[in-house]
N, C-alpha and C positions, 0 to 999 in steps of 0.2 A: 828289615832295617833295625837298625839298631833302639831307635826309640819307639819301637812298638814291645820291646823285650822287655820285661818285668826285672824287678832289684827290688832284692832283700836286704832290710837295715841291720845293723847288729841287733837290735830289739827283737828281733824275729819275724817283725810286721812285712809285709811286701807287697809294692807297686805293681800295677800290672800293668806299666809301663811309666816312661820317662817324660813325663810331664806335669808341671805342677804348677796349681792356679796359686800366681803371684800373690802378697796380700795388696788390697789396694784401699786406698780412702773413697768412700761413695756418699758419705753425708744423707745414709739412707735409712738408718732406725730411728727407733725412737729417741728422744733427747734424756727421759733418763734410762737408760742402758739398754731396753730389752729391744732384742730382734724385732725386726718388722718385714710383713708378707712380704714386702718390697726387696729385703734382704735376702729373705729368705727363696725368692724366686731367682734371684741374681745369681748365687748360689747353689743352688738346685741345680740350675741348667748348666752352669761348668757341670758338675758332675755328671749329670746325665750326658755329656758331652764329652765324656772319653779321660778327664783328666786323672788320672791314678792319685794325685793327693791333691784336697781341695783345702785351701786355708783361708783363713777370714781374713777382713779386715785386723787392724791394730784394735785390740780390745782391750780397754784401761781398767788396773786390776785397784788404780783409789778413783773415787770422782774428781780427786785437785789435778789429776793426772790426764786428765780429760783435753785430749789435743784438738778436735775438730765436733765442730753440730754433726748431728746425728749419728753422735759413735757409739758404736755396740759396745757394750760392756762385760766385766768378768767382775766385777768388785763386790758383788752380793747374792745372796741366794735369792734373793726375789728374781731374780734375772735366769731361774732355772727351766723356764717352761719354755721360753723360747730355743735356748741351745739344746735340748734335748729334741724338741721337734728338729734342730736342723741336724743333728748327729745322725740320727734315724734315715732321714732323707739321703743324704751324702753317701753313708754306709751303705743303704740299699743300692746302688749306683759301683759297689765294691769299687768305691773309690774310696781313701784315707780320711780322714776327719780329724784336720788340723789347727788348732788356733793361736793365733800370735796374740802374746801378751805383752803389755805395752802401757809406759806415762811418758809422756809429755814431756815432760818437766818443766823446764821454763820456757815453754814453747806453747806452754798451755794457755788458751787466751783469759785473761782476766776477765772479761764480761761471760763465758759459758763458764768456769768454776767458782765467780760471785766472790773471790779472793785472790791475792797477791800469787801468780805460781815460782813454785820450787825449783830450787836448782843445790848441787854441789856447794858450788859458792855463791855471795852475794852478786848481783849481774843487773848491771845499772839500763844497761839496754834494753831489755825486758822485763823492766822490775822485779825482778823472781831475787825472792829470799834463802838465802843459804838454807838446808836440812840442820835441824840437831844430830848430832848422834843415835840419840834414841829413833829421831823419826829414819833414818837410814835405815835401825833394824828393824823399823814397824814398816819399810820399804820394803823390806825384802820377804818380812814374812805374807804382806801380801799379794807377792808376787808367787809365792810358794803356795798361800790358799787359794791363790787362782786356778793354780794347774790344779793342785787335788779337785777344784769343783769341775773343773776340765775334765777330768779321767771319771769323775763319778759321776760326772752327766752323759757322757759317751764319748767324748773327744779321741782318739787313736793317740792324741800326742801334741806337743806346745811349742812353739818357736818363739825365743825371747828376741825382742828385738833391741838390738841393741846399735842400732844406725841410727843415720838420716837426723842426728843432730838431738834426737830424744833421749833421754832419762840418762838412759845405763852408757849413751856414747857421750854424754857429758861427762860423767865421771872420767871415764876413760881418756879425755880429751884435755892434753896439757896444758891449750892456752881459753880454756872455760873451767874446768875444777883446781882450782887454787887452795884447797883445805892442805891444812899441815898434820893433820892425825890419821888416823892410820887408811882414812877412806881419799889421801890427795899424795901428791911428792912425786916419787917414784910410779916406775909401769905398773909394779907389784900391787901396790896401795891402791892406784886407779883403775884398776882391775879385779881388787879383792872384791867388791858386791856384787860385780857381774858373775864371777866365781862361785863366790859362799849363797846366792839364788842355785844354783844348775846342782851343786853340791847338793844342796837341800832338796831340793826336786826328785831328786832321783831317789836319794832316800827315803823319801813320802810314798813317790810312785810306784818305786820296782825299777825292774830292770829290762820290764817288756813294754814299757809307754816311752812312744817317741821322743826326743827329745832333741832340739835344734835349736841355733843361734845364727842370728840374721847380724853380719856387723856392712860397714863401708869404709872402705879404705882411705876416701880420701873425701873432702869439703869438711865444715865445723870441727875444722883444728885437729883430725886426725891423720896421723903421720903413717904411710905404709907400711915403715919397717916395723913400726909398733903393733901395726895389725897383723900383721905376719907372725910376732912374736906371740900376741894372744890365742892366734890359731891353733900354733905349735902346743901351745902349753892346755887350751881345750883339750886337742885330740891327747894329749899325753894323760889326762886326766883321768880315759876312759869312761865319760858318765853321760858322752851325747852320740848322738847317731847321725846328725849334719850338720854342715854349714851351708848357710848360706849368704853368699857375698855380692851386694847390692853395688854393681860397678856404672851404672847413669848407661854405659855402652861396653860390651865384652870387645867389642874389637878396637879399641883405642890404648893409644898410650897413657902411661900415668900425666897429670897435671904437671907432679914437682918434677924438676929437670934432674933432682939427683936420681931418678929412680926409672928416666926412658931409655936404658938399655934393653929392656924388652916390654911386651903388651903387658897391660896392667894385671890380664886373664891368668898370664903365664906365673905369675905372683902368687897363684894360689893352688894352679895345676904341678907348680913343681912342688907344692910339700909334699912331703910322707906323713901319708893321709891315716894309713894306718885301715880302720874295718870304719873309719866315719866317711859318709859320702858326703860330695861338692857337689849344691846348685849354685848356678850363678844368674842375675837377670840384668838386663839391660841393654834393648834393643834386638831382642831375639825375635824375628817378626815372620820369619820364612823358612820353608822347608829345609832349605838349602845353611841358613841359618842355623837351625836346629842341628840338624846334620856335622857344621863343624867345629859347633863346642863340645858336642859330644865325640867327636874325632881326637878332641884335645884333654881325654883323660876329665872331663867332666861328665858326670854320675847323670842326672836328670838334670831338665831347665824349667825355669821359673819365668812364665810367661804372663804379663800383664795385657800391655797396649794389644796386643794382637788377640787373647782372650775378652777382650772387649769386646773388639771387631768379630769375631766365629765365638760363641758360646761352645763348639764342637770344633774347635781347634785343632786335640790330637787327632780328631777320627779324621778330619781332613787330610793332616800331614802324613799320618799314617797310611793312607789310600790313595797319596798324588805325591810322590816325591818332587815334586814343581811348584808346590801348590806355595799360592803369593795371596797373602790378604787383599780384602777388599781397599781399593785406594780410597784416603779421604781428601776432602772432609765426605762426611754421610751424613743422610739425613737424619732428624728426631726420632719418624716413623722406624728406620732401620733399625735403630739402636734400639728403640722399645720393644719391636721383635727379637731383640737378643737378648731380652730379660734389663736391661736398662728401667728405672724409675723414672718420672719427670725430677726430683731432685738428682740425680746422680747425671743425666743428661745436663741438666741446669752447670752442675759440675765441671764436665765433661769440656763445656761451651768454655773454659777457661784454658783449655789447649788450644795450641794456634791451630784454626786453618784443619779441626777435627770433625765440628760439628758446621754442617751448611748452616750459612747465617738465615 
């Protein structure tokens, strides 16, 4: 079948198969940055569990950028002992060693970074402070020192993320980045730091370290067509090797009504993709699942919720074309046999109807 079959990136790196552990929030390291066992097992076992590229949580590359308790971090070298243990790990599993790098913005809660958080513009709903100028380019540049400490701790490769209502999709996003100089206005402009990062990246790194953008097309004021257009002008860039497109559900239609002439999926399987490959995630939970995003000219999938539930996800779907997750909710015990913490279960208990009460 298809998703037992290995893909090679342009970088030259390759999957040895089409499955990739989603990033997710686990509220399970330590609080200031460095990995914890607890991570570092959660981790471990996707890998030992078949997934060809494993990626972390969102890891914040300043501490004001700090979105959630117990978030891993990339913003310092003191934070080096841990990612290197988990590089090591992951890679012996010849699975991929991926990290998403990640601020908050103004989403970042005021009591975990002990100050006002950042956004584009001034944003009275979450108190967050407009950036300088200056601080934009001291944004970018240490979003660039993160992947360099990414690639010289051992990482395979970095996925900026730029969704889900954080940092780089603020900018991007018409009716939250209101600057009038060259970082707000136009697509171009709201677009330039997610850009002039990836730009930089790659000439830091080379041209054989991964390199991926995670965007969403739609919630926090981002408009489809606009995402589509950034797609385009990514893959035209030549400087990444995937997207991936965080759609809440691959088999639905768009939200806005100008845009359900077809599935939201179809929105990104029809560009010309060029030699950058398409994950996409959202609600990909079954064999049968897996099976027909990948029918639909999608590259590998990013699997979360059901990576929860099977630490050994692809080795199942790989070996049961039928093969259906465990139904929930499940128990505490369960979940802690599949590499679950008592925090990240505690987590967990905030999905409906996931975890037995």
């Amino acid at each position: 079948m298809k998703a037992s079959q290995p893909l090679t990136f342009k970088c030259g790196l390759k999957m040895k198969n089409r499955f990739m552990l989603a990033p997710m929030t686990n509220e399970q390291s330590h609080e200031n940055g460095a990995l914890s066992d607890d991570e570092f097992r959660w981790l471990q076992m996707r890998a030992e569990g078949g997934f060809g590229l494993t990626m972390t949580c969102a890891s914040h590359v300043q501490q004001i950028g700090k979105g959630f308790a117990g978030q891993l971090g990339i913003f310092s070298d003191q934070l080096k002992a841990g990612h290197e243990r988990l590089t090591r790990a992951i890679k012996s599993q010849r699975s991929l060693a991926v990290i998403q790098l990640h601020h908050a913005g103004m989403r970042s809660p005021k009591k975990l970074i002990d100050n006002n958080p950042v956004c584009p513009s001034d944003n009275e709903k979450f108190g967050a402070r407009a950036l300088t100028l200056t601080e934009i380019h001291n944004l970018r540049e240490d979003f660039v020192s993160a992947a360099k400490r990414a690639q010289n701790w051992g990482y395979d490769g970095v996925e900026i993320h730029g969704a889900h209502g954080y940092i780089l999709c603020q900018f991007l996003s018409a009716a939250i980045n209101h600057r009038t100089d060259e970082y707000g206005g136009n697509l171009t402009n709201r677009s330039r730091l997610l850009f002039e990062i990836i730009e930089e990246i790659r000439a830091h790194c080379g041209n054989d370290f991964l390199i991926g953008v995670r965007l969403s097309p739609e919630r926090f004021g981002m408009d489809l067509g606009e995402v589509q257009t950034v797609c385009r002008q990514l893959i035209a860039t030549n400087h990444i090797d995937f997207l991936d497109i965080s759609l809440w559900d691959v088999f639905k239609l768009p939200e806005n009504e100008a845009y359900k002439d077809q599935p939201l999926l179809q929105y990104f399987t029809q560009l010309d993709r060029g030699n950058v490959k398409l994950t996409v995630a959202g609600k990909i939970r079954t064999a049968q699942d897996v099976k027909q995003i990948l029918n639909q000219s999608v590259d590998y999938a990013a699997i979360g919720r059901s990576a929860i539930l099977h630490h050994d996800f692809p080795q199942r779907i790989i070996n049961n074309v039928d093969f259906k997750p465990v139904e929930t909710p499940v128990s505490s015990a369960y979940l802690k046999d599949q590499g679950l913490s008592e925090v990240f279960i505690q987590y967990m208990k905030k999905w409906p109807h996931f975890v037995e009460a």
